[in-house]
C-alpha positions in Angstrom: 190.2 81.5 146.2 186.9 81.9 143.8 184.6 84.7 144.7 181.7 83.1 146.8 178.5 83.8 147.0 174.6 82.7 148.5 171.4 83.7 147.9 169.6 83.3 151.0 166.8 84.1 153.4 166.2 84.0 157.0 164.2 80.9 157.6 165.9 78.9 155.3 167.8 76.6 157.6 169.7 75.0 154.7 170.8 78.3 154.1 172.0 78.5 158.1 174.2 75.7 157.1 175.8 76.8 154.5 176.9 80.0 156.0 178.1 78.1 158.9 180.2 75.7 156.8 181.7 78.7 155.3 182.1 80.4 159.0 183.7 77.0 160.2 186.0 76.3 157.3 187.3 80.3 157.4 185.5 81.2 154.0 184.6 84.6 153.3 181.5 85.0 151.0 179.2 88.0 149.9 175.3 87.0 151.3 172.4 88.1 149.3 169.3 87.3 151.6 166.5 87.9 148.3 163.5 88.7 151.9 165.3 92.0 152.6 167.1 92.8 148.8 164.4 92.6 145.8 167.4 93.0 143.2 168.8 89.7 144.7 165.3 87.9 144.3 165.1 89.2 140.5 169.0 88.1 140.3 168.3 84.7 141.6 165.1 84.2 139.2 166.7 86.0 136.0 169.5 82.5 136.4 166.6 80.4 136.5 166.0 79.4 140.6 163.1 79.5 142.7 164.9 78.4 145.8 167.5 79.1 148.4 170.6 78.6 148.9 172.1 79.3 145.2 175.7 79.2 146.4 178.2 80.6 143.5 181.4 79.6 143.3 183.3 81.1 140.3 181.1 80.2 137.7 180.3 76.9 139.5 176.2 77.2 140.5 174.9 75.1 143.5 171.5 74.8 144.3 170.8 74.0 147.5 173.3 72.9 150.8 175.8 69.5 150.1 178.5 69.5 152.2 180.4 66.9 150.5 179.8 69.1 147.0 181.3 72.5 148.6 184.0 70.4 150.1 185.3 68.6 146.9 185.3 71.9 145.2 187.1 74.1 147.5 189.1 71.4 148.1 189.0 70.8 152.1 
């Protein structure tokens, strides 16, 4: 499977969901929360986003939480 990974924070619920998709579904992924790691904000700004969640899969960016989006590509 693709290396995962979401740029989060803590009151983002989107971002909840996302990480309990993953959870559900038995997906690992690597979490950036950009409130607690400044390189992670400066990460996620440097590729052009203001928001959270950026979920990465591969070289696939998602912007925001759609289930149906994540489940196509990982094929569920």
């Amino acid at each position: 499977m693709k290396k995962i990974e979401i740029y989060t924070t803590e009151s983002c619920s989107y971002c909840h969901a996302a990480k309990d998709f993953f959870r559900q579904n038995n997906i690992s992924f690597t979490e950036h929360d950009i409130t607690k790691d400044t390189q992670a904000r400066k990460e996620l700004m440097r590729k052009g986003y203001r928001s959270v969640p950026l979920i990465i899969i591969g070289d696939k960016e998602i912007s925001g939480f759609d289930r149906e989006e994540l489940t196509t590509i990982l094929k569920l």
